[in-house]
C-alpha positions in Angstrom: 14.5 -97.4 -42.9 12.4 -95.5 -45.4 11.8 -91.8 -44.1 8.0 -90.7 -43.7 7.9 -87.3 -45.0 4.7 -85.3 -45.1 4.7 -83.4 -47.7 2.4 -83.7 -49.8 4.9 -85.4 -52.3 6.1 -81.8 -52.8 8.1 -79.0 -51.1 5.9 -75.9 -51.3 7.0 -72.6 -53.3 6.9 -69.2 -51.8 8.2 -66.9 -54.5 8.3 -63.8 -51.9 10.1 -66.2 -49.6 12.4 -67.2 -52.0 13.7 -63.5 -53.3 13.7 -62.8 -49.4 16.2 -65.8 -49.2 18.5 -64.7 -51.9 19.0 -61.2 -50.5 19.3 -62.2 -47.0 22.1 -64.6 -48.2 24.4 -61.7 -50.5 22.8 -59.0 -47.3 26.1 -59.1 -45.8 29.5 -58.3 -46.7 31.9 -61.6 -46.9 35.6 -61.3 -46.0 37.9 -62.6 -48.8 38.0 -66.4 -49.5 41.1 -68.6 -49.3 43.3 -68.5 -52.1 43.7 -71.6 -54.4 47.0 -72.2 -54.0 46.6 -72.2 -49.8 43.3 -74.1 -50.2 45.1 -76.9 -52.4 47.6 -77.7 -49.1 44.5 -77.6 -46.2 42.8 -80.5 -48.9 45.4 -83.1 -48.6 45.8 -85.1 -45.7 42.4 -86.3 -45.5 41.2 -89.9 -43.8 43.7 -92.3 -43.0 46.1 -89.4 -43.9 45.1 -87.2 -41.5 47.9 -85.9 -38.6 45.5 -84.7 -36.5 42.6 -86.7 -34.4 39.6 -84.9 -34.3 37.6 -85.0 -31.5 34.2 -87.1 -31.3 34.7 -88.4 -35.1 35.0 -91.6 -36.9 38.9 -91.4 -38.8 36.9 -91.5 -42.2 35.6 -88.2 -41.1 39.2 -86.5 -40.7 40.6 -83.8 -42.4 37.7 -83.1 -45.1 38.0 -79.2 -46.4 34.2 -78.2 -45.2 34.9 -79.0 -41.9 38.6 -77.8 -41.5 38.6 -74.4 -40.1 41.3 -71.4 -41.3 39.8 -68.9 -40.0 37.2 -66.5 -38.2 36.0 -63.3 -38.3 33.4 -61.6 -36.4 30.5 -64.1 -36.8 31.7 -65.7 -39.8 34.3 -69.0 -40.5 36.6 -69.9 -43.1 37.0 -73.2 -44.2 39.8 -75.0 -46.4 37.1 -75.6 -48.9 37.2 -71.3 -49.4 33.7 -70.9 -48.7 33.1 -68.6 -45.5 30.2 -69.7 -43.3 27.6 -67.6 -40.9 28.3 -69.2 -37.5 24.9 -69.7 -35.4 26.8 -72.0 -32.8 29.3 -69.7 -31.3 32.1 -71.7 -31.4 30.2 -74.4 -29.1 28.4 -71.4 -27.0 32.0 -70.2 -26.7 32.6 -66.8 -28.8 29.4 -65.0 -27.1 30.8 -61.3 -28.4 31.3 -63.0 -31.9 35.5 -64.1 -33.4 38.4 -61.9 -33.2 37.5 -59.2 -30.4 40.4 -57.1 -31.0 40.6 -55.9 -26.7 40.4 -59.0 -25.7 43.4 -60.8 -27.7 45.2 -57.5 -26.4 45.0 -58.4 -23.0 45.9 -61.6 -23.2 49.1 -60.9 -25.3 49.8 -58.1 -22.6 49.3 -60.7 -20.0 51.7 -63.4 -22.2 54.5 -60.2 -22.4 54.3 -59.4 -18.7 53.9 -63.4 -16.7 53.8 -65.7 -19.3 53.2 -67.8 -16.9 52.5 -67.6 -13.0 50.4 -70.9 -11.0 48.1 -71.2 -8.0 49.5 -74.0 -6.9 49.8 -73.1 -2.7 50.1 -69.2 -4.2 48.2 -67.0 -6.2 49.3 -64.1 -8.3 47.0 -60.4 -9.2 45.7 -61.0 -12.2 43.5 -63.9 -10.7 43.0 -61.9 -7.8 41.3 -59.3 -9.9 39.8 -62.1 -12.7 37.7 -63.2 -9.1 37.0 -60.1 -7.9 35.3 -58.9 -11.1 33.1 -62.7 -11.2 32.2 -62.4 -7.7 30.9 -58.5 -8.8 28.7 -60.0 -11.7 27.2 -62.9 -10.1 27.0 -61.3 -6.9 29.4 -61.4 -4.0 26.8 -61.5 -1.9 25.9 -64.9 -2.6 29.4 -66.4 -3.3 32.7 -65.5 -1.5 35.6 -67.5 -3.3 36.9 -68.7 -6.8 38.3 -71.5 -7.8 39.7 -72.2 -11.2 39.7 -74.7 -14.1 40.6 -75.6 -17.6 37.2 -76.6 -18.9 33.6 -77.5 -18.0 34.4 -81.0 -17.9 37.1 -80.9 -15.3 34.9 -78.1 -13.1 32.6 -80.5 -12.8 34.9 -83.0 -11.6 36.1 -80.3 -9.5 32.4 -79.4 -7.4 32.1 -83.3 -7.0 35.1 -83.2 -4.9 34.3 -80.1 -3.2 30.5 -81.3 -2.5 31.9 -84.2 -1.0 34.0 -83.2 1.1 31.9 -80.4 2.4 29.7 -83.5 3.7 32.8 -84.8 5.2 33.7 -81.6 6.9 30.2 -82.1 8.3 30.9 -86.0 9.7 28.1 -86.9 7.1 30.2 -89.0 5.3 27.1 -91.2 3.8 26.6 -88.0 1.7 28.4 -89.1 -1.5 25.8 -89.1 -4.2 25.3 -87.0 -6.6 22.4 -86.3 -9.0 22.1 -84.9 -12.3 19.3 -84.7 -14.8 18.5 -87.0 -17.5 19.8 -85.5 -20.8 21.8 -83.3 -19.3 26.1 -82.6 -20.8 28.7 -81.9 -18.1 31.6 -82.6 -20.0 33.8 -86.2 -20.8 36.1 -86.2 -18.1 35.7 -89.4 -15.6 33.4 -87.8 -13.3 32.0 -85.6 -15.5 31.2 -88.2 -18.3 29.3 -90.0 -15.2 27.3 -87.6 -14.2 26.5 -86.6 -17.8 22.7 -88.0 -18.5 23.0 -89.1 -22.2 24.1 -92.6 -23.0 27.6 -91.8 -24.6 29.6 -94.9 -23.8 30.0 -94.6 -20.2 29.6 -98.3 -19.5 32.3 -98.8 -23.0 34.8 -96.8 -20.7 33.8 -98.3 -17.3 33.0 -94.9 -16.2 31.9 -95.4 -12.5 28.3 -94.2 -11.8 27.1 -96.1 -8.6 27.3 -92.7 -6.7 25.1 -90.5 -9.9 21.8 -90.6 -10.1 19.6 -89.0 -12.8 15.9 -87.3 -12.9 14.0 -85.2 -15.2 13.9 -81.9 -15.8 10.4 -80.8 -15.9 8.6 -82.6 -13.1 10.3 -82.3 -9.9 8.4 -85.5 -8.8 11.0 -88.0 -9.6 13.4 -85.6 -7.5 10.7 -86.2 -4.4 10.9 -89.1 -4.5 14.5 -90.1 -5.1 14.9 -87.4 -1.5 12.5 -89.5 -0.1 14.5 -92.3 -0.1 17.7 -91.7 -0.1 17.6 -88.0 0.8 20.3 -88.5 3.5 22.8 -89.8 0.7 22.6 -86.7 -1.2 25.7 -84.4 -0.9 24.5 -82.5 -4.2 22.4 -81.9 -7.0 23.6 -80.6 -10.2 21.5 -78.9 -13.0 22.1 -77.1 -16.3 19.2 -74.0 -16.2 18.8 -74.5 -19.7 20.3 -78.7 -20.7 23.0 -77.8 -23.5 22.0 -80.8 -25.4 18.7 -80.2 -27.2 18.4 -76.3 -25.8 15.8 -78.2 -22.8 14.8 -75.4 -20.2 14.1 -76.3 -16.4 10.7 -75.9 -16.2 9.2 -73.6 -14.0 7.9 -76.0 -11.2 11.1 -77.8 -11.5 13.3 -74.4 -10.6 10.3 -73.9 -7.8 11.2 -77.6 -6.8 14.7 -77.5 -6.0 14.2 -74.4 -4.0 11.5 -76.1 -2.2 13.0 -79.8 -1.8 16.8 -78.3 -1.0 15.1 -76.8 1.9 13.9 -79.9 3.1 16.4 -82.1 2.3 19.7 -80.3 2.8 21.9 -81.0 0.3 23.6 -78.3 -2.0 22.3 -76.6 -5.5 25.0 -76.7 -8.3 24.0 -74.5 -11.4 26.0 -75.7 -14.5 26.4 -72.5 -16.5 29.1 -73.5 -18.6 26.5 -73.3 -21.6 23.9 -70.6 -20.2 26.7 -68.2 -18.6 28.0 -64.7 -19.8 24.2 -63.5 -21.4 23.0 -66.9 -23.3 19.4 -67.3 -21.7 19.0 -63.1 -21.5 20.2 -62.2 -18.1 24.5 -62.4 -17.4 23.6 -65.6 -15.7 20.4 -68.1 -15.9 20.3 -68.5 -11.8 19.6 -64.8 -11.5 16.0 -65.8 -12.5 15.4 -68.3 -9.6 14.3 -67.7 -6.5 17.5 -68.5 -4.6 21.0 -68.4 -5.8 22.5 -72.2 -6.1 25.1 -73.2 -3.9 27.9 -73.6 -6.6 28.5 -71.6 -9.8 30.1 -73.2 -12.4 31.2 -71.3 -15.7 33.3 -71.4 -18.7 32.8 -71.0 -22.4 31.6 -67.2 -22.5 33.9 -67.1 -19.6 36.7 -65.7 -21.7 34.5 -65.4 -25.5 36.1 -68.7 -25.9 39.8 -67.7 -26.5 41.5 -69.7 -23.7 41.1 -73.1 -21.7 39.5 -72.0 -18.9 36.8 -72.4 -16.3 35.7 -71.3 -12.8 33.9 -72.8 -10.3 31.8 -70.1 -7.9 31.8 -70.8 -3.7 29.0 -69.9 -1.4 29.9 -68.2 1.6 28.6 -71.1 3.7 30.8 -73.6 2.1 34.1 -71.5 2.3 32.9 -71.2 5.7 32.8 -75.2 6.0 36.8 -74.9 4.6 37.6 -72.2 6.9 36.8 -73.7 10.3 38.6 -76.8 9.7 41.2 -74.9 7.5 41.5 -77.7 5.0 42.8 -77.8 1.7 40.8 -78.7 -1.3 43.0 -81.6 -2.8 42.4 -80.5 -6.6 45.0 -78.6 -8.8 45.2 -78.2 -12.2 48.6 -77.1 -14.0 47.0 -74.4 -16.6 44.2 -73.0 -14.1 44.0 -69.3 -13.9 47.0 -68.8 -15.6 47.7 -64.7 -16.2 46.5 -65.2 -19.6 43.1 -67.1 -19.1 42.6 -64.4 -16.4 43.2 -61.6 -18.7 41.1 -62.7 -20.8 38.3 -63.1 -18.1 38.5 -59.3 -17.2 38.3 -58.4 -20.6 35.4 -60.2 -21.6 33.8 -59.1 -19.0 35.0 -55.6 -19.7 33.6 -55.8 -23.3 30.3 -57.4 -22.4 29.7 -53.7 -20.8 31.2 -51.7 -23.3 29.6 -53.6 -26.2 25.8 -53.8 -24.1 25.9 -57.7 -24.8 22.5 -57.7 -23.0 20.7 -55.3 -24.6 21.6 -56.5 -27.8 21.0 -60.1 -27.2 17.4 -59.4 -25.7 17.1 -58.0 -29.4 18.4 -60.9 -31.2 15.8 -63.2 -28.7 12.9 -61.6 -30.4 14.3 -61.8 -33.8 14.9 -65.6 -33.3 12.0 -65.9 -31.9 11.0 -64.9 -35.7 13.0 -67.0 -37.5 11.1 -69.9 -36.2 8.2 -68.6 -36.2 8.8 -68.3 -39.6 10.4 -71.9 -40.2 7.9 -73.4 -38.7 5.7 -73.1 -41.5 7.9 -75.8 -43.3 6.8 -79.7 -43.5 10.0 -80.8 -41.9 10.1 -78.4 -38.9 7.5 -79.1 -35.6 7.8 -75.8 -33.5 10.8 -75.1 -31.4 12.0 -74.0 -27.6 14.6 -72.4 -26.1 15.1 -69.4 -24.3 17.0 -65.9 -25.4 19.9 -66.6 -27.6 19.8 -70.4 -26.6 17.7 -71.9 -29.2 16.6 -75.2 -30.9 14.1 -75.7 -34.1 12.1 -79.3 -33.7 12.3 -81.2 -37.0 9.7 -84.2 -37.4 8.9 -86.6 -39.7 5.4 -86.9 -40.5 4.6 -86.1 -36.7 7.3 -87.9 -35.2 11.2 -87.6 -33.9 13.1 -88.0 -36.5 16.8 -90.3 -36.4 20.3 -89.0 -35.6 20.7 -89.3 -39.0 18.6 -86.6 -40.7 19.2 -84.4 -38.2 22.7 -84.6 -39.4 21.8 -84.9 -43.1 19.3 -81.3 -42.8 22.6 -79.7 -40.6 25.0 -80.5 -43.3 22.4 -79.0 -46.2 22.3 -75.9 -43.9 26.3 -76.0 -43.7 26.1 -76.2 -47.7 23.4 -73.4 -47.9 26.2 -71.5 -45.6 25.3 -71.1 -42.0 26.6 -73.2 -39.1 24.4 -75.0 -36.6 24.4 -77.5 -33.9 22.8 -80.8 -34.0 20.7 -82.3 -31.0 17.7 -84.9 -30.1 15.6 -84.8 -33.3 16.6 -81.0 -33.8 19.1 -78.5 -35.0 20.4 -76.1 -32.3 20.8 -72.3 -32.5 23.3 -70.3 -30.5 24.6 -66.9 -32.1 26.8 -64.8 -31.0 24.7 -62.2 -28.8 25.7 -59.0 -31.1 24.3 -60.6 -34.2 22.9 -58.2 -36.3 19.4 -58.1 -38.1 21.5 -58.6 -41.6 23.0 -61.9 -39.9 19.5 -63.4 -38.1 18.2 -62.8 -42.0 21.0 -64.6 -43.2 20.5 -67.5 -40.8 16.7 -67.6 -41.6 17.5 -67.9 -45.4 20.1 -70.7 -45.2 18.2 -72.6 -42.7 15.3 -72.5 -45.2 17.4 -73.3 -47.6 18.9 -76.5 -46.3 15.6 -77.9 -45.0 14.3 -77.6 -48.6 17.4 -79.3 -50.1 17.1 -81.7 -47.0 13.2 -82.6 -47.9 14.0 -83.0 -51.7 16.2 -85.6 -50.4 13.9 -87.2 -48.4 11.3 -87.2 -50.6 13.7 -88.7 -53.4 14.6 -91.5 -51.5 10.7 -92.0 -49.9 9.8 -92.7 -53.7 7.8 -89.6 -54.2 9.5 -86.7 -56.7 8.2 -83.6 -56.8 
């Protein structure tokens, strides 16, 4: 299909712009690059000759230089091509206080020297006691009582199914098996996770099982009425992501007024998903702390540990512990490497250096300079606007007006790659998530090689719509 590209058969020039660009791109000081010899052994082994599978790629895609990581420091990647890169995804929202936190690796190798390895299997040992302690102080003990812990936001997910379920049961309301979710929405790949997930991503392929998920919008809490309404009674739980991870979506005002409103009525119990939004994303430590009521069931991950170890937790209400408690009943889901001393180190720390560093304060400061950035962006042919909320952002591209395919979003994210920043790619858009201590050097940097790659990106375009500049 030809692309529609309005732009006047040209991409426009903005000399200011431009010496802006090159300054912002040589503004900050790069680490040393990967020396020939070393880059000459990450090159071979590419394609069919590639040991390892990576995840969520065709095998043509394996083992090419530009994509094959060495290294990361700070807010910045090394790849085995030798060209570092400006990271504006956080490692997959992961590395929140940027690559290499020095305190943080220290406390997990402490943890590594002193238990290398301790389980919660029907036990628990004091690292996790004190990892729990100091979650239930940030998100609030008053609202949650217990921790339970995971390897990822996948399998957390799969996790609060269980536990949703068999709170119901506890109950004797064992018709309450369904779960909803929102259209759009990213929970993770795991069985139950990649059902309740609301993008089509091959769940019928892998005869996922979805007959107990159902799936509603985000914005309009209508469709949510009216699913209660008639199957209301079925509902053991309703899971949403404050701010969908896929395409940087937030839950609309009325929505978040909604589920207060309709949970009330109907009963069942509020998941918040903060795998993505947790540890300072949206502005606050936690997107929930902005809705009326706390949800029922906090999950996290990513920032949970700045991304340096497999690890999730899933956050209890009082009431459900309470549920558990008077039937003292087990909750029949284990997982070998959950809350291991090191994960839990690493969970103390973070939260330690989210204090010590004032994540917050600086990420409310990188909000407003993103919101910038697109403001500035926006001015280009291929770029519609964009949404998003604190350092959880996404810039709109269209083509003459309209969405554009899967595949120029990935063409304009791989110009920006070669321009030297990375981003994320979603529905018609590229997605933003820095680190929350970027500096105003860095959001300059990411400005320029954005602008940069959606010029290279409409030259393309316009090359192959027939019209040259």
């Amino acid at each position: 299909m030809r692309a529609r590209v309005a732009l006047s058969a040209s991409v426009p020039d903005r000399p200011p712009a431009r010496r802006w660009l090159r300054e912002s791109l040589t503004a900050i000081p790069v680490p040393g690059g990967l020396p020939a010899e070393e880059r000459e052994g990450f090159v071979a082994g590419t394609g069919s000759q590639a040991p390892l599978w990576e995840l969520l790629s065709p095998p043509s895609d394996f083992g090419r230089p530009e994509h094959t990581a060495v290294r990361a420091e700070g807010r910045r990647v090394l790849f085995a091509d030798g060209r570092w890169r400006l990271c504006a995804t956080s490692g997959l929202w992961n590395a929140n206080l940027g690559y290499g936190n020095r305190r943080i690796a220290d406390a997990v190798h402490g943890a590594l020297l002193d238990a290398s390895y301790l389980t919660l299997f029907r036990g628990g040992h004091q690292l996790a006691t004190r990892a729990s302690r100091a979650l239930l102080d940030i998100c609030g003990a008053e609202d949650f009582k217990r921790v339970v812990y995971s390897t990822s936001g996948g399998a957390a997910n799969d996790l609060t199914m269980k536990l949703v379920r068999q709170y119901w049961a506890l109950h004797r309301q064992f018709q309450r098996r369904v779960v909803v979710g929102l259209r759009g929405s990213y929970h993770g790949l795991t069985y139950g996770s990649h059902g309740l997930t609301g993008m089509s991503l091959g769940q019928s392929y892998y005869s996922v099982d979805q007959r107990l998920v159902r799936h509603v919008g985000h914005e309009d809490p209508q469709e949510l009425e009216d699913l209660l309404d008639r199957e209301g009674d079925r509902v053991a739980a309703v899971v949403v992501e404050p701010v969908l991870g896929t395409g940087a979506l937030p839950l609309s005002a009325q929505m978040v007024t909604g589920l207060d409103r309709l949970r009330a009525r109907h009963g069942f119990l509020l998941v918040a998903d903060e795998v993505a939004t947790g540890f300072g994303r949206t502005g606050s430590y936690f997107a929930f702390q902005n809705w009326p009521a706390p949800p029922d069931v906090l999950l996290v991950s990513k920032g949970l540990t700045n991304g340096t170890c497999a690890s999730a937790a899933v956050l209890v209400s009082h009431q459900i512990c309470a549920a558990f408690e008077r039937h003292d009943v087990a909750l029949t889901h284990a997982e070998t490497q959950a809350g291991t001393p090191s994960t839990c180190a690493a969970t103390i720390a973070t939260i330690e250096e989210m204090e010590r560093l004032a994540a917050l304060d600086n990420a409310a400061r990188v909000s407003v300079r993103l919101d910038q950035l697109i403001t500035r962006t926006s001015r280009h042919p291929l770029v519609d606007g964009g949404h998003g909320v604190g350092c959880f952002r996404a810039i709109r591209l269209s083509d003459d007006g309209a969405a554009v395919s899967p595949e120029i979003v990935n063409q304009v994210a791989g110009e920006v790659r070669s321009a030297g920043a990375l981003v994320s790619v979603g529905p018609s858009c590229l997605q933003l998530a820095p680190a929350l201590l970027y500096s105003d050097d860095e959001v300059d940097a990411l400005g320029a090689a954005l602008l940069r790659g959606l010029d290279r990106a409409a030259e393309s375009l316009l090359s192959r719509s027939g019209r040259r500049r």
